[in-house]
C-alpha positions, 0 to 999 in steps of 0.5 A, a space after each residue: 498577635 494584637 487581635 483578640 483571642 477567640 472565645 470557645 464556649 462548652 466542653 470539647 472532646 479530643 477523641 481517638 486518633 486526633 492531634 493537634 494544638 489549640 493556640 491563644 484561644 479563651 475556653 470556658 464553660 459551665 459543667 453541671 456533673 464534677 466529673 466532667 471536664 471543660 476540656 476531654 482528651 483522649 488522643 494525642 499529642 496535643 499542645 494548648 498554649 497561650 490560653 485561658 481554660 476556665 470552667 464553673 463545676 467540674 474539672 478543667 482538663 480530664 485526660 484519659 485512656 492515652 491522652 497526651 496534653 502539653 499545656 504551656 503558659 495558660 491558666 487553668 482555673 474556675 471563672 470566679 473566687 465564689 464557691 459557685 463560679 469554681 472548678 472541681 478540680 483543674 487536671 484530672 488523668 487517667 488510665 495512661 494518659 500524660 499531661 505536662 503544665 509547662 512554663 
């Protein structure tokens, strides 16, 4: 604990037949399509905690076909308050996918 976090820059795809967890990492990137998603995930389970998940343009987290995301005390949010630097959206899921903000 006392190290800094690592910094992941652009979008990530947790495809099929993958599981795991991503702990106390900062991910950001810039998304030009709104239905794109700083982080995609199609498999699980997977577990995101202690993060900062930001994204300007398109959504945060897409969870889709069967997806399975715990996110537990993160953020999830754009990089700034100006129109320009927000998110479109912070959680998208789809199909049969399941995503769980957990405190």
């Amino acid at each position: 604990r006392g190290e800094p976090a690592a910094v992941l820059m652009g979008r990530w795809l947790l495809g099929g037949f993958s599981a795991g967890s991503l702990r106390q990492v900062g991910m950001v990137a810039n998304i030009t399509l709104f239905y794109d998603a700083l982080l995609d995930v199609h498999a699980g389970p997977w577990v995101v905690s202690d993060a900062e998940l930001r994204c300007v343009g398109g959504a945060v987290i897409r969870a889709c076909e069967w997806g399975e995301l715990d996110v537990q005390r993160s953020t999830i949010a754009g990089v700034g308050r100006e129109d320009h630097s927000r998110a479109a959206s912070g959680v998208m899921a789809m199909d049969f996918a399941n995503v769980r903000i957990l405190a």
